[in-house]
Every structure is written in C-alpha cells, then in structure tokens.
ZADREN-328561 format. One record per residue (C-alpha): residue in three letters; x, y, z negated. Coordinates in steps of 0.05 Angstrom, whole numbers, m for minus. Example, Ala and Ser with C-alpha at 12.3 -4.5 7.8 and 13.67 -1.06 7.14 Angstrom:
REM ZADREN-328561
rest:ALA, x:246, y:m90, z:m156;
rest:SER, x:273, y:m21, z:m143;
END
This chain:
REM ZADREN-328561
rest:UNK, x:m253, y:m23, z:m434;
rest:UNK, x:m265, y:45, z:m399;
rest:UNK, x:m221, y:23, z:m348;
rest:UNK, x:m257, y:m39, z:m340;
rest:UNK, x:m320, y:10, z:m333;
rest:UNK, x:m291, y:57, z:m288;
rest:UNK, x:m262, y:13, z:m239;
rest:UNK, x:m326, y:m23, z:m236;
rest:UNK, x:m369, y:31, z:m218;
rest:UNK, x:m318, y:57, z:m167;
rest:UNK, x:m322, y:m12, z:m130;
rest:UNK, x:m398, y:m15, z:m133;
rest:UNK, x:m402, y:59, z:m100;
rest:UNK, x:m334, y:43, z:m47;
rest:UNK, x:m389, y:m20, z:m24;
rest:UNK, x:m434, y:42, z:m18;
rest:UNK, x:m399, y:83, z:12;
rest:UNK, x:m370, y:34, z:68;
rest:UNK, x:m445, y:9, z:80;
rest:UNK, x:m479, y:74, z:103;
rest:UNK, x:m419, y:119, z:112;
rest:UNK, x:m361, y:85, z:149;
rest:UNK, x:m379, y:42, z:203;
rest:UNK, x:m334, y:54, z:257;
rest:UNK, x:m288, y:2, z:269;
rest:UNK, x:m254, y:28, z:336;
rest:UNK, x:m186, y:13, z:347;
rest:UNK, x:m139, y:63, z:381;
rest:UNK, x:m125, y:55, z:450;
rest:UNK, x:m80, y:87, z:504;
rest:UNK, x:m66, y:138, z:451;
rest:UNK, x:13, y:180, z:460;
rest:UNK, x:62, y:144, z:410;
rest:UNK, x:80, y:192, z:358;
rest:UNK, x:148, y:205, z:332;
rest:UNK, x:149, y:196, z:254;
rest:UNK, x:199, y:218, z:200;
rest:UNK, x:186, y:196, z:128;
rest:UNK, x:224, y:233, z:77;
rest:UNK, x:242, y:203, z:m1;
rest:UNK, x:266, y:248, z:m48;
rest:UNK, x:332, y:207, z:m83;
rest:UNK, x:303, y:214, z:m154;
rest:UNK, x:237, y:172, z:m124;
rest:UNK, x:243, y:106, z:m169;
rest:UNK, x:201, y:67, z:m121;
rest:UNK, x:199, y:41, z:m41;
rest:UNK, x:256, y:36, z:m2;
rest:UNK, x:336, y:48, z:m31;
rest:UNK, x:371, y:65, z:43;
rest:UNK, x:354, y:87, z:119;
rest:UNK, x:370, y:43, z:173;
rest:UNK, x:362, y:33, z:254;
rest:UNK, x:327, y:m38, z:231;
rest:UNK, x:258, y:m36, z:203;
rest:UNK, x:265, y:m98, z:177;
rest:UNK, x:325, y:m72, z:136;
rest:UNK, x:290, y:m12, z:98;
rest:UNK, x:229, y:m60, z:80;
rest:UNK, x:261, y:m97, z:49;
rest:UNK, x:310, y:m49, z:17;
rest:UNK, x:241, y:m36, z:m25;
rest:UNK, x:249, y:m34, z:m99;
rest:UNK, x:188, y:m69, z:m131;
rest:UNK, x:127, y:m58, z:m83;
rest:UNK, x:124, y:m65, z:0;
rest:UNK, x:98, y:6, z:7;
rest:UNK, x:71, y:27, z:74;
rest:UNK, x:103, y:m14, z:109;
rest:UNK, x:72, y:m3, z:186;
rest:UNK, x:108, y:63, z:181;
rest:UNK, x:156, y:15, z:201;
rest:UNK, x:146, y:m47, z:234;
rest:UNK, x:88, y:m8, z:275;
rest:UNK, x:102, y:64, z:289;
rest:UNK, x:172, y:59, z:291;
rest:UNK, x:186, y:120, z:235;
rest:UNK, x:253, y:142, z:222;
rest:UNK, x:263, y:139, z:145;
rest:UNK, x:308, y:190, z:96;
rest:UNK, x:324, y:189, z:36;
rest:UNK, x:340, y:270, z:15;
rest:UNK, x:376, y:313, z:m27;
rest:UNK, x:346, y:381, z:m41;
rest:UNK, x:332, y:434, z:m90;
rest:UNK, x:287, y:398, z:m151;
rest:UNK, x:247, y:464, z:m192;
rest:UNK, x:236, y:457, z:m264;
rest:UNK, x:175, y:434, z:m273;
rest:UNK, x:200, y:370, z:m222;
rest:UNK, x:258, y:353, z:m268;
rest:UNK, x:219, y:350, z:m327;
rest:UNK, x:166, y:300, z:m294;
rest:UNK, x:236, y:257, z:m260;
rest:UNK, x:266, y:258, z:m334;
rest:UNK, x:199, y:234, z:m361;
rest:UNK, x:207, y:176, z:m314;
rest:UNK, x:270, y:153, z:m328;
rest:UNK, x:269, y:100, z:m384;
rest:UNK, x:321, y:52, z:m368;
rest:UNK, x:399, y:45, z:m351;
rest:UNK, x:379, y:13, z:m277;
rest:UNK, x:329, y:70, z:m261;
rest:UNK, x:399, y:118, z:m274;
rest:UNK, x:430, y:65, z:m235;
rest:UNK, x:391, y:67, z:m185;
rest:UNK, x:382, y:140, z:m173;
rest:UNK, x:457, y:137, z:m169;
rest:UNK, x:455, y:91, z:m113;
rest:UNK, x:408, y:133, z:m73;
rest:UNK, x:433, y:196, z:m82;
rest:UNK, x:501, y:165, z:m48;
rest:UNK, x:447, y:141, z:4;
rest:UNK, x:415, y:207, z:14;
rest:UNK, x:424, y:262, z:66;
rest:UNK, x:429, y:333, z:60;
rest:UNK, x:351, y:357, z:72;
rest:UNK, x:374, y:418, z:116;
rest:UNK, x:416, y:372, z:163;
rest:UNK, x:360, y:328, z:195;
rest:UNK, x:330, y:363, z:256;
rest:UNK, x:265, y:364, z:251;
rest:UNK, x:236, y:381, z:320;
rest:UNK, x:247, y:321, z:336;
rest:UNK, x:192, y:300, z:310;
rest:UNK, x:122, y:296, z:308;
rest:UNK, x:93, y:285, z:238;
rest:UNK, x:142, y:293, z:175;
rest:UNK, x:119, y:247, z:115;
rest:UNK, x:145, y:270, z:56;
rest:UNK, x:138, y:255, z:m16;
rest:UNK, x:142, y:304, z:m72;
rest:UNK, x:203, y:336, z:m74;
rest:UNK, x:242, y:305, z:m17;
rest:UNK, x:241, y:379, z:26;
rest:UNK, x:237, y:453, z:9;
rest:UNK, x:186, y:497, z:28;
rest:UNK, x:237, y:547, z:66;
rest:UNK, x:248, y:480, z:110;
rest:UNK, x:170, y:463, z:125;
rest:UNK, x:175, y:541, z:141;
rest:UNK, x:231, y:545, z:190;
rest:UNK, x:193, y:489, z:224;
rest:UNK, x:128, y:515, z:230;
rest:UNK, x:110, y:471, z:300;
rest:UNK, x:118, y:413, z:263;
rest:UNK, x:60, y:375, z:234;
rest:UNK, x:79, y:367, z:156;
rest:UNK, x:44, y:313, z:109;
rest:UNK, x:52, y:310, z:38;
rest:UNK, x:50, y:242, z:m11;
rest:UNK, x:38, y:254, z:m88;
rest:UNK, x:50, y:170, z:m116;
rest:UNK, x:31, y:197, z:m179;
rest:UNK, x:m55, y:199, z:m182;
rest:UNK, x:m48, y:238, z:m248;
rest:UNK, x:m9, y:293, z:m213;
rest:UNK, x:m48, y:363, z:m227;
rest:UNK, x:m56, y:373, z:m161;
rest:UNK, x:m86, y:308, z:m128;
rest:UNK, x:m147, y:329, z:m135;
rest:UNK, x:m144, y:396, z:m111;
rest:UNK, x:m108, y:368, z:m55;
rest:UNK, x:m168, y:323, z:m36;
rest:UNK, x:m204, y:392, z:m25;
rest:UNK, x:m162, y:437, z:0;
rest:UNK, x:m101, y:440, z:39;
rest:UNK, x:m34, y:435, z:2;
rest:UNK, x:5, y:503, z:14;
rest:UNK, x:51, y:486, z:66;
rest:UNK, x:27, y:429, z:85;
rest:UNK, x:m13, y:406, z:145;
rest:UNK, x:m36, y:336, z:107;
rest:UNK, x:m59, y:307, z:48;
rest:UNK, x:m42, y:231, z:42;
rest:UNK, x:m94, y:201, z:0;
rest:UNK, x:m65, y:135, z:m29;
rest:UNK, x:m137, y:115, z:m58;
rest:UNK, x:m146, y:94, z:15;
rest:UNK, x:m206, y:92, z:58;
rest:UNK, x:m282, y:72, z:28;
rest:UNK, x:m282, y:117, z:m28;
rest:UNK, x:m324, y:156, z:m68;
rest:UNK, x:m270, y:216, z:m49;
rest:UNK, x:m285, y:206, z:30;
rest:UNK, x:m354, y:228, z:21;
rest:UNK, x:m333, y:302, z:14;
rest:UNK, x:m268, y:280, z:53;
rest:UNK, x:m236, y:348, z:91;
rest:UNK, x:m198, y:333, z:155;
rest:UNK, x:m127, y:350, z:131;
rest:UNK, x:m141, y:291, z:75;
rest:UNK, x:m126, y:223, z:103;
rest:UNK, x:m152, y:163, z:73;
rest:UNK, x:m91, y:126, z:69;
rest:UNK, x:m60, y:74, z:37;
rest:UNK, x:5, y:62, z:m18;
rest:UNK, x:19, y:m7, z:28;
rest:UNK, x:m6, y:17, z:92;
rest:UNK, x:3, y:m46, z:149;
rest:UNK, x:m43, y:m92, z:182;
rest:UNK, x:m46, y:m168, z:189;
rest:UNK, x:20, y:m169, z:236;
rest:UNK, x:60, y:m158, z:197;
rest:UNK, x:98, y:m226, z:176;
rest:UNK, x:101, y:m230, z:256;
rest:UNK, x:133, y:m154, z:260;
rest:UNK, x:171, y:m184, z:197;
rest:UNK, x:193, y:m248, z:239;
rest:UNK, x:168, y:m292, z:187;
rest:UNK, x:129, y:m356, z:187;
rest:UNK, x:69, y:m367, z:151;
rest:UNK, x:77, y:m444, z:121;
rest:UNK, x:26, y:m464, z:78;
rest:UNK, x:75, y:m495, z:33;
rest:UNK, x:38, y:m471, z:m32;
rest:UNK, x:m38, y:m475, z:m35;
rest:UNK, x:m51, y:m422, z:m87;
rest:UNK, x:m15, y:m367, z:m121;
rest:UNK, x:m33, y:m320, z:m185;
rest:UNK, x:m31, y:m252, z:m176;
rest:UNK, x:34, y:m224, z:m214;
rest:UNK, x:m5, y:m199, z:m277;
rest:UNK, x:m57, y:m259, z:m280;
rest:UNK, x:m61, y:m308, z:m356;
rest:UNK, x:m6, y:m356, z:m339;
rest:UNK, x:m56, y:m411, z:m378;
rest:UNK, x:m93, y:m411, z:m310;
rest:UNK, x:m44, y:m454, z:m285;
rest:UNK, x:m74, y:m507, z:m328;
rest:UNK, x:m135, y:m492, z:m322;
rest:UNK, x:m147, y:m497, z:m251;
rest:UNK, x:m99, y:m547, z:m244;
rest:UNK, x:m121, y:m598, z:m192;
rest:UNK, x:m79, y:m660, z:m173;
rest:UNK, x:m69, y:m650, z:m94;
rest:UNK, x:m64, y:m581, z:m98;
rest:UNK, x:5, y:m536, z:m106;
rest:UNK, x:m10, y:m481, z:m151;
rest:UNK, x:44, y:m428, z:m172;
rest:UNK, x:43, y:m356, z:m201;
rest:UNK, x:79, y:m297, z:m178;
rest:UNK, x:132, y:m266, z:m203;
rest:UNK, x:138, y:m183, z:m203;
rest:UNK, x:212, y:m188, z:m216;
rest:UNK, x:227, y:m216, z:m153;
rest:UNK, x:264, y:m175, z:m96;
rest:UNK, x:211, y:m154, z:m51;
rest:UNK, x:238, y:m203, z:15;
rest:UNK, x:229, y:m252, z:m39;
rest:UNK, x:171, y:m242, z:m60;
rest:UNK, x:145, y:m230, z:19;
rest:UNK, x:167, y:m306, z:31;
rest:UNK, x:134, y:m334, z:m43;
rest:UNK, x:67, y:m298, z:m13;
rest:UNK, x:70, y:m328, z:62;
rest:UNK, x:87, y:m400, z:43;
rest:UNK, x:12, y:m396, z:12;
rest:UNK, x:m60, y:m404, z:35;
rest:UNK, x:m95, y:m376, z:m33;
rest:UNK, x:m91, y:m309, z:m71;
rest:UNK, x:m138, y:m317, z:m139;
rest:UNK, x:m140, y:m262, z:m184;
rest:UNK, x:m205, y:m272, z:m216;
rest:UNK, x:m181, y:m239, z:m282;
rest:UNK, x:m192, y:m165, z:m299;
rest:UNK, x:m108, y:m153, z:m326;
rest:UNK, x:m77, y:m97, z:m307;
rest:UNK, x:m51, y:m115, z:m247;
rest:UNK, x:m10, y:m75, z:m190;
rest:UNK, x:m80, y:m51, z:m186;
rest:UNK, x:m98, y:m45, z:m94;
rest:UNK, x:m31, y:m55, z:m81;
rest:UNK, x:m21, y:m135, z:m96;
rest:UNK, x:m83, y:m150, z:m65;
rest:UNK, x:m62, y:m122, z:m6;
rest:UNK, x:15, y:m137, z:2;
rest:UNK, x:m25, y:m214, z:m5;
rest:UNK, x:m71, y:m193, z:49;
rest:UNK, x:m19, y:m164, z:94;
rest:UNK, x:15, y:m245, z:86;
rest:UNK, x:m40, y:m275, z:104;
rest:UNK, x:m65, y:m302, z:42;
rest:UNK, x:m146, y:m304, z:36;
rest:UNK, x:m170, y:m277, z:m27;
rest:UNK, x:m202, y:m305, z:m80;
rest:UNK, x:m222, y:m255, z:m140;
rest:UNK, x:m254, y:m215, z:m183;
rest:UNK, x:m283, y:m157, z:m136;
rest:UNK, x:m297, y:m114, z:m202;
rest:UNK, x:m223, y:m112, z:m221;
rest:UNK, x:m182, y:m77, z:m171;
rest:UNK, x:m180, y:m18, z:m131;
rest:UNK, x:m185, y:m41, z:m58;
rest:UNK, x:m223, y:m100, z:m82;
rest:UNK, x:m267, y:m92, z:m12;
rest:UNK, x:m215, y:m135, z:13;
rest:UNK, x:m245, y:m191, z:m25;
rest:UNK, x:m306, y:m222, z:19;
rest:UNK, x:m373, y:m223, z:m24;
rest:UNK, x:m381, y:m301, z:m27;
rest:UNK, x:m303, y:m302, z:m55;
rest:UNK, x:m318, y:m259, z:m115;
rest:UNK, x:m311, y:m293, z:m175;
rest:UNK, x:m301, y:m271, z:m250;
rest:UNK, x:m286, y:m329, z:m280;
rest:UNK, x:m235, y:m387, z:m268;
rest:UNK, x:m285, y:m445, z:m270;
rest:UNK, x:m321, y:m402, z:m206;
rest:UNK, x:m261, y:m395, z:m173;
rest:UNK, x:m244, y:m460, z:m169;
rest:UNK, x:m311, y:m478, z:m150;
rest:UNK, x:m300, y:m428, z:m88;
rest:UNK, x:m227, y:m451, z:m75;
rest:UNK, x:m244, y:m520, z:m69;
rest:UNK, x:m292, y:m508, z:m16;
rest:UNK, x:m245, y:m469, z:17;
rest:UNK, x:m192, y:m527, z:19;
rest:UNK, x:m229, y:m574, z:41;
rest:UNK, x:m257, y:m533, z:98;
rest:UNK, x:m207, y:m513, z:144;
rest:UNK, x:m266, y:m481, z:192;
rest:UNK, x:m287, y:m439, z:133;
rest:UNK, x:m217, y:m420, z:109;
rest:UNK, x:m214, y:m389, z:171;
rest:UNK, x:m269, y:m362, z:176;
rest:UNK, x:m263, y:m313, z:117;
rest:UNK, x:m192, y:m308, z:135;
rest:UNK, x:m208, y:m275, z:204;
rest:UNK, x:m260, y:m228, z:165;
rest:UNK, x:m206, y:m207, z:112;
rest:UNK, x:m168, y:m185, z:171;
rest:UNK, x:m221, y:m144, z:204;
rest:UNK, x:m230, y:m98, z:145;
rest:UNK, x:m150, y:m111, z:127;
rest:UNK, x:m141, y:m77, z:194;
rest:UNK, x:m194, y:m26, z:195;
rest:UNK, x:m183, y:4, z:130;
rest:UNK, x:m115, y:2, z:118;
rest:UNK, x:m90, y:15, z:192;
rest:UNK, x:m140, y:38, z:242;
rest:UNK, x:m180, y:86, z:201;
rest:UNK, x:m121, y:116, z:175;
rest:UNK, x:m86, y:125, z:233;
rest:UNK, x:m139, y:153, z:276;
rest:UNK, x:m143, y:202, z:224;
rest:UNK, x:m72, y:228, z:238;
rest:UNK, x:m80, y:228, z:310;
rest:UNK, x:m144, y:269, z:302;
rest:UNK, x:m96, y:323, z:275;
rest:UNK, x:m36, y:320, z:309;
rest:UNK, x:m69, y:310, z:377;
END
C-alpha cells in the first residue's frame, strides 16, 4: 500500500514538474558524433551477455529487459563486458544476488565473454559508460582526458542519492535511471543526467529491422491479472498477455505485432521499464498513469484504473484509426523527448 502511495504522489509531482519546469523539446542538430564505450562488469546479472561489431547482436544478447538500447542502434557504442578487481563490500552485494543455478551459469558464461579491463584503450573514446564495478579507479585515473560516467542499476545503492547531488569520486557523470521529469531534476546538478534504464526512441524496430504488423490488437503488460483476458474479452478483437520469460528478440516481436499496451492494474510490474520497451515498439498505451514510474508516457485521456474504463477507451481507439494515431504520434513526442533528446543533450552539454 505505501508503494501504491508513493508511486502515486511521485507521478502527480513528475506531471508537475514537466508542466512548469521542462519544456524544451529541442532536438539536437549538427552536433559532433561522439565515440561511446559502455562497460558491464561480468558478475552484472542483467542487459546484454557478449560484445559484438552488430548492434543488433548485443540487443538482443539481453537477458530479461531491452536496456538502453540507443546506445546501440543510435550512437553506435562499443560494448564490454570486463573483468577487474571486485572489493569486499562488492562481493558481498554480487553474492546477495545470486539465488539460482542459471545466475552461476550465467556469470560463467560472461566471464568467458569478458575482457581484461586494463587491455581496452581507452582514448579512443569519448564518454566511458560504466556500471558498478566493471573498471578500477587506477584505470579512470590513468585516463584522466576521458569523460567517465557511472551507472548504479540498483536505486537502493547507498550512494544513489548522494550521487544525485554531488559528483561521484572519479567520475565525471551520474546516470540517473529514474529518467527525466522528476521530482530529483528539480535540484538536478549538471554532472547528473536524467537518463533512462531503456534509453531509445521510437526508431527503434526500424534500427532493429523489424516490422510493425498489427497482428495482435492488445497485449497485457507481463505482471497484469491474467483474468483480464476474460474480462475484456471482445469477439473481433485479438487479445494476448505477455510473457517475462521470453528471450528478449522474442519478446521484441510479441510487442511489435500489436497495436495496444493496457496495464490498467496497479501489480508490480517491471515498474518504467515495460511501459517503455512497449513504447519503444510502437504500441500506444492504455493504463493506469498512477501505477508506474514513467507513467507520463501514458496520454491523460488513456488513463484508466479499472478494466471496464479501459475497454471503454480501447474501443474507441479501435474503431478510430485517425485517433489511434493521433495519440500514437503524441506518445512518441514525449517517448522521444524524454527518453532520448533530453538525455542526450545533457551529455553533450558536458562533453562538449
């Protein structure tokens, strides 16, 4: 229930926030391509299992969520996944995390993926994006011209806070994966960048080289009362839910063969991160704004918090192709905005 509260609250002031604090919606233009390295530490349980000349390869190496995808498909970032030095108080957080024979498993299978952290040459590069634990400090050091970002997955972590405030020693960034339109980036400093766990834009099935079909109608979101299936069942209409266990080019194609997203449950879902990988597939969504981080993505006259409203909504939808895409094209002016542009201009405001 405090979650319920909490979450609330911190949509109602994002809405807030976004109204009278963050209006600019430039896009970057004529701005120098930056070179990109993106470093995962081998113990990481999460995002992408090997490094590869193909984009399209690492995404979908991904174990269990997209992750920032436009890294990518977009900028073009080399990926690594490193061996290093791990201190004490790392293991005992990695050991904490381990609670099953396919996490061992796959730790395994990166490590025999990884690289050596001290043989990647760093100068070549512009930015270095690296999450906890994939480099040592004696490394950042030694390449001191470098701009250095850091990525803590875990919000709990005793130091994201701090790190919202103050520069991480080291470090040259802060990525914030609360993303932009938040209560935080009110008393946001400029090393701190609003960005996001599954950062992309609305190209990405074409970067992907997928086609949208339109096969399904609607789909659940993963953690969504399967008894909705039957309760907004409606006879012309292809319904299905989503399912979390899929492998993550699966799961890409489930998600662009449909029109609909409808989460209108508060669950505890993959919290921001479902709403947007649907988002990023062009699906428009239908939901309860209240119940997600991120939930801006979800147009005002879409909200719903009940199934009988959503359906109410959907329908319309359906049945109105000019509307349908309508909200679709306004989804992917704040899809873009806060999950891309923002973000990125932010980085280029410190490098350049």
């Amino acid at each position: 229930m405090l979650k319920k509260i909490f979450i609330f609250f911190w949509v109602m002031f994002t809405d807030l926030c976004r109204s009278f604090f963050f209006k600019n919606t430039k896009e970057l233009k004529n701005k120098k391509k930056i070179k990109v390295a993106v470093l995962k530490p081998f113990f990481y349980l999460d995002l992408y299992t090997y490094s590869s000349n193909n984009y399209i390869d690492i995404i979908n190496s991904s174990y269990y969520r997209l992750g920032p995808a436009g890294l990518f498909y977009n900028l073009k970032s080399d990926f690594y996944i490193t061996r290093t030095k791990i201190n004490s108080e790392l293991n005992k957080r990695i050991k904490k995390r381990i609670k099953s024979k396919d996490h061992k498993k796959l730790i395994a299978l990166q490590k025999k993926n990884s690289i050596n952290a001290n043989n990647i040459n760093y100068n070549d590069y512009d930015l270095i994006i690296s999450y906890e634990g994939a480099v040592n400090p004696d490394i950042i050091k030694q390449y001191s011209k470098v701009k250095w970002a850091i990525v803590l997955e875990d919000h709990s972590h005793h130091d994201y806070k701090k790190f919202l405030f103050s520069k991480p020693k080291n470090y040259d960034l802060f990525l914030n994966l609360t993303q932009g339109f938040t209560p935080y980036s009110i008393f946001r400093k400029s090393h701190c960048i609003d960005f996001s766990y599954t950062f992309g834009d609305s190209n990405f099935l074409k970067k992907m080289k997928i086609k949208k079909t339109h096969k399904t109608d609607i789909v659940l979101e993963v953690q969504q009362p399967s008894q909705i299936l039957d309760d907004i069942k409606i006879d012309k209409y292809k319904i299905q839910k989503l399912d979390g266990s899929l492998k993550i080019l699966d799961y890409v194609k489930k998600l662009s063969s449909s029109k609909i997203f409808f989460c209108p449950m508060y669950t505890t879902p993959r919290w921001g991160n479902s709403l947007i990988e649907a988002a990023l597939c062009q699906n428009l969504l239908v939901g309860n704004r209240y119940g997600y981080w991120n939930s801006n993505l979800i147009h005002k006259d879409l909200h719903c918090s009940s199934i009988k409203v959503g359906k109410k909504i959907i329908l319309k939808l359906l049945s109105n192709k000019k509307k349908y895409n309508y909200y679709l094209k306004k989804q992917n002016e704040i899809l873009d905005e806060i999950n891309f542009n923002r973000p990125l201009r932010q980085i280029y405001d410190n490098i350049t």
